[in-house]
DODRENSE-208329 format. One record per atom (N, C-alpha, C, O): residue in one letter; y, z, x. Coordinates in steps of 0.05 Angstrom, whole numbers, plus 5000, padded with zeros to 4 digits. Last residue first. Example, Ala and Ser with C-alpha at 12.3 -4.5 7.8 and 13.67 -1.06 7.14 Angstrom:
s495551425257s497951435273s500151575258s502351615268a488651565264a491051565246a493451565264a493451695285
***
This chain:
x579247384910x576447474900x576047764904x573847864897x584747424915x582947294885x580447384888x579247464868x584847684964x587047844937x585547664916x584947794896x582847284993x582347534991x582547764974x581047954970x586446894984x583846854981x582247074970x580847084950x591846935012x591047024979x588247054972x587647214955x589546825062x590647055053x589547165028x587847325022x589046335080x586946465074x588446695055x587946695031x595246315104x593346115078x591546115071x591045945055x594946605149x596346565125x595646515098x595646635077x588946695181x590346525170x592146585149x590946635128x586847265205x590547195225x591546865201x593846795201x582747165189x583447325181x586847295185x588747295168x580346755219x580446745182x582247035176x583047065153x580646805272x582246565260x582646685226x584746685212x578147315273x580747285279x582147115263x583847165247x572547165257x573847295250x577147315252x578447325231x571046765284x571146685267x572846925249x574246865230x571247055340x573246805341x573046715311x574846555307x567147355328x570147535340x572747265328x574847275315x561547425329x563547205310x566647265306x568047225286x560047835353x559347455364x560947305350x561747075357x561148175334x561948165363x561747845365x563147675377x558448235284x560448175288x562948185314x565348195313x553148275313x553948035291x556847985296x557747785307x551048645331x553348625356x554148395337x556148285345x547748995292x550349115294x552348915315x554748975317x544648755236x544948675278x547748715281x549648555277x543848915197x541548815207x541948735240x540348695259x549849125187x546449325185x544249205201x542849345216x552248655197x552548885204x549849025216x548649045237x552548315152x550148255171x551048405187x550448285208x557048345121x553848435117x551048415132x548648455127x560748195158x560748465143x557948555127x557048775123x559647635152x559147705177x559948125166x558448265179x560547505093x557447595107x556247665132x553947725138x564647655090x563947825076x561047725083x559247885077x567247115125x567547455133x566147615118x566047825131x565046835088x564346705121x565347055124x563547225126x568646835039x565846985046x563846915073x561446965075x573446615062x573346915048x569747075057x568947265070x572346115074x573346295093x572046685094x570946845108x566545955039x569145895041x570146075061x568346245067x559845735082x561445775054x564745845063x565545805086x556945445105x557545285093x559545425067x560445335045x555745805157x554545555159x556345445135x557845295147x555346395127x556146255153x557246095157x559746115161x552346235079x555146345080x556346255109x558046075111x547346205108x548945945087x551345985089x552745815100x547046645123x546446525143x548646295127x550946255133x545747015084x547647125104x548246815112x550546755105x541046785061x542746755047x545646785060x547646655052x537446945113x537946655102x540446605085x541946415091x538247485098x539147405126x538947075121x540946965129x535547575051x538947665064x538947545082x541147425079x530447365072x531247265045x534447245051x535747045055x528847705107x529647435116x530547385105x532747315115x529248235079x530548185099x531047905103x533347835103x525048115037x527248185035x529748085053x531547935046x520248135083x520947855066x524847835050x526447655052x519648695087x520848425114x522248155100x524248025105x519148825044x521548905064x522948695077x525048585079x513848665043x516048645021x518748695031x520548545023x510748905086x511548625082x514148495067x515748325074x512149505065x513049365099x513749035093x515948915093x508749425020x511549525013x512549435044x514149245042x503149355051x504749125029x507949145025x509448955025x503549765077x503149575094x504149275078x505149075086x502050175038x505750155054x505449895063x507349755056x497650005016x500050005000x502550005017x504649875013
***
């Protein structure tokens, strides 16, 4: 039974971390940061590596409101 509930976990995990991943890869400013903020837990240096995606989106003006709509 744990050894199933372990699997289930794991599977979980990729599942987030695939979905993390899209965001990355193909979604809007806003949530390109709200998945580098969720991929935290799973690999604390995440948002060390994405320093330069961070900055830019955050330092954009015109991102701004983005943030305040969603």
């Amino acid at each position: 039974m744990a050894a199933e509930a372990a699997q289930a976990d794991a599977r979980s995990v990729e599942e987030v971390r695939a979905v993390l991943d899209g965001f990355l890869r193909d979604g809007e400013p806003v949530m390109k940061v709200a998945a580098v903020i969720a991929w935290a837990p799973f690999d604390p240096q995440e948002p060390v590596r994405r320093i330069d995606l961070l900055v830019e989106t955050l330092s954009d003006l015109a991102v701004r409101p983005r943030f305040e709509e969603i």
